[in-house]
GUNUTI-134358 format. One record per residue (C-alpha): residue in three letters; x, y, z. Coordinates in steps of 0.001 Angstrom, whole numbers, plus 500000, padded with zeros to 6 digits. Layout:
BEGIN
alaXYZ
...
***
This chain:
BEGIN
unk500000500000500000
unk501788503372498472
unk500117507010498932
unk499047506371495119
unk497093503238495891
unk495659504952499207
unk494554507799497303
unk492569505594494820
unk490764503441497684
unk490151506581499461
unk488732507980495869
unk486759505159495229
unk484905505275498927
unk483881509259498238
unk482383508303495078
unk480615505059496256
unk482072502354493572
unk483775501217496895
unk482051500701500324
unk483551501521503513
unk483318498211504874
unk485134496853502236
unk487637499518502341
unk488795498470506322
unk488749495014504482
unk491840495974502101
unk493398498457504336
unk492975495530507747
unk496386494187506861
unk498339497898508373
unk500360498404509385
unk501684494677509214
unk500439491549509026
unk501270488315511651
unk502470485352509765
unk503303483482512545
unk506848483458511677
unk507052487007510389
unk505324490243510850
unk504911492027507449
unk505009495496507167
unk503090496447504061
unk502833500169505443
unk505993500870504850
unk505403502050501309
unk503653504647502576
unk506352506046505301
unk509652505379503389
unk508456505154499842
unk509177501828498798
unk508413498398500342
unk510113496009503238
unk512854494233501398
unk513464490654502870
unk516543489640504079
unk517115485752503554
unk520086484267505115
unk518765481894507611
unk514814481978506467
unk513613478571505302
unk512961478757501157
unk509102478282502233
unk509272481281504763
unk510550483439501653
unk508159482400499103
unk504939482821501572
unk506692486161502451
unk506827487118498620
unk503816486223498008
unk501729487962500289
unk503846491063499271
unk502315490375495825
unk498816490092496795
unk499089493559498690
unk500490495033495580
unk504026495132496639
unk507500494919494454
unk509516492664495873
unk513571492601496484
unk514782489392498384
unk518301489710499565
unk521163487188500334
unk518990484274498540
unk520197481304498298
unk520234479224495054
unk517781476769496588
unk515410479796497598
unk515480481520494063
unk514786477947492782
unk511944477603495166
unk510813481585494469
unk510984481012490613
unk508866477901490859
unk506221479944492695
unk506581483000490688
unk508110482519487329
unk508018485850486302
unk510366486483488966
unk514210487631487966
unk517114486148489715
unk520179488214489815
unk523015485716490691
unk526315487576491082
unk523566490063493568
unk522383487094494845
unk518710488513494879
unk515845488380493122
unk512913490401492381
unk509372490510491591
unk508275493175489760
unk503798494077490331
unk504635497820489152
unk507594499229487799
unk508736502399489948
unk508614505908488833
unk511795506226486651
unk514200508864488179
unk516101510711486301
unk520165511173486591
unk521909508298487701
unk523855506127490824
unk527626504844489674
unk528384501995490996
unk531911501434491312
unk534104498495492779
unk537803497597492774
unk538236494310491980
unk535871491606490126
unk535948489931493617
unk533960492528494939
unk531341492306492394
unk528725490264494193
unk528785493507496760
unk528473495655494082
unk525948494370492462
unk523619493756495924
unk524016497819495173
unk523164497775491830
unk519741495667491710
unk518673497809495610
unk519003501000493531
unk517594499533490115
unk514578498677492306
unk514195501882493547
unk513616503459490177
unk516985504272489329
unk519428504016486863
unk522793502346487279
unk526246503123485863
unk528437500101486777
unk532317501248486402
unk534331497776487944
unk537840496643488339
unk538998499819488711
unk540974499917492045
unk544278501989493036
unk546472499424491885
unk546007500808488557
unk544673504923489238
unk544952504742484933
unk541606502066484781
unk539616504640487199
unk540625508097485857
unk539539506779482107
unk535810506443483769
unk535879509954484898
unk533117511529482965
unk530945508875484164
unk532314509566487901
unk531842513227487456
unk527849512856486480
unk526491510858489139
unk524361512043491754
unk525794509443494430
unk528558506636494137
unk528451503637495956
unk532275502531496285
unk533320498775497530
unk536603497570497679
unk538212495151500263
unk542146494931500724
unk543083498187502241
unk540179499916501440
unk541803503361499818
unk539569503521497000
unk536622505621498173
unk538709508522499223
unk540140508447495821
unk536817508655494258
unk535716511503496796
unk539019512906495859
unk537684513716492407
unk534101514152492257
unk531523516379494368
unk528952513944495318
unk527951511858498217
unk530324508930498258
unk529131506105499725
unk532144503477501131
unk531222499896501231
unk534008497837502663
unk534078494113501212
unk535289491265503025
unk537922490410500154
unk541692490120501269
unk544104488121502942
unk544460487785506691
unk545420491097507727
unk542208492301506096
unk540473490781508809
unk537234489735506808
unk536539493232506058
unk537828495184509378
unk540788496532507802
unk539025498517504954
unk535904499516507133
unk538462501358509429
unk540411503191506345
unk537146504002505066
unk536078504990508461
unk539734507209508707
unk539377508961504955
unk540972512192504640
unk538453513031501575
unk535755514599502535
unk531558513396501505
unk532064510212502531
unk529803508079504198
unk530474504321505182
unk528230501356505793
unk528635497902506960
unk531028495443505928
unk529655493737502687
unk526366496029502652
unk525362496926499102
unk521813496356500313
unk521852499868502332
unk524214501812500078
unk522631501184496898
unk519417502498499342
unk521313505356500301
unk521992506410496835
unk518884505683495476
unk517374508056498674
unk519754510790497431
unk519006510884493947
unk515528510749494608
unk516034514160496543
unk518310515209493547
unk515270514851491600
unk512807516696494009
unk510937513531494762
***
């Protein structure tokens, strides 16, 4: 349930196609609805603009599907995060219009396609290891209604690869950055461009990276400044964060 769809039920009670009794009937499910298991919060459309995503690491494959699919029925897009390969299987068999993004490991179920937003997100990552992250990023802010430009493999091991994607650097509205090892590559970026940079330090490096500690502190410690830095491995809430600020870029 968005303001849009509110609008039209509240429409459709002034001018008497709808009754009011059957208007508590749809709107009975808000703010969330028990499943037992989970408590879905199909109102938050209407506070943050875009619907609960579901995170899937440690759901059973039936949990997700029941979870998508009541998501559906109230209307809902839906973006399923950290899923498995046997929960897209068991998603796609219950929803085959469903898209599975593997190296994002999510997938999505499109009911209606957001308002296109003009401008665009970069996403940007270091090394093809740190794709997966990136592309958690990419699909989040695709779902959002945003456009993408991907710029990868362009980390400060070779500054050459990232200063020949400049122009596409320079015309973002917000960059979501990942890189693992030592983690310099955000402030590089922020070095260069003046948008919101948004540091996502991967878990990709050898021991002294400590699964992602070592880069989260650099990032944490950048001398460039319009950085912001998320959790270790979290495209999910940059590529949010990015979507949120182009949104605003856009006067949404």
């Amino acid at each position: 349930m968005d303001k849009a769809k509110l609008k039209d039920l509240l429409d459709a009670v002034a001018a008497g196609s709808l009754s009011p009794d059957d208007a508590v009937k749809r709107l009975r499910a808000l703010p969330f609805e028990d499943l037992g298991f989970a408590k879905l919060d199909h109102h938050r459309p209407l506070r943050k603009g875009y619907p609960e995503t579901v995170f899937c690491a440690g759901k059973a494959p039936e949990q997700v599907v029941e979870i998508a699919s009541r998501m559906r029925e109230h209307g809902s897009n839906v973006l399923l995060t950290r899923c498995s390969a046997d929960t897209a299987a068991a998603v796609l068999a219950a929803h085959p219009d469903a898209v599975h993004h593997e190296a994002a490991r999510a997938v999505t179920i499109t009911v209606t396609p957001p308002p296109a937003l003009s401008g665009y997100v970069a996403v940007v990552c270091a090394g093809t290891s740190d794709i997966p992250v990136a592309e958690e990023a990419v699909v989040t802010a695709e779902s959002l209604g945003n456009a993408v430009e991907r710029i990868y493999d362009v980390g400060v091991a070779g500054l050459h690869r990232l200063l020949g994607q400049r122009e596409k650097l320079e015309g973002a509205n917000a960059l979501v950055v990942c890189a693992g090892m030592e983690g310099a590559l955000p402030s590089v970026v922020a070095g260069l461009v003046d948008k919101p940079v948004i540091a996502v330090p991967t878990s990709i490096g050898y021991g002294a990276s400590f699964g992602g500690i070592a880069p989260l502190l650099a990032m944490l410690n950048s001398c460039a400044s319009g950085v912001a830095v998320v959790n270790i491995d979290n495209g999910f809430g940059a590529g949010v964060l990015a979507g949120m600020i182009n949104r605003v870029a856009n006067g949404t």
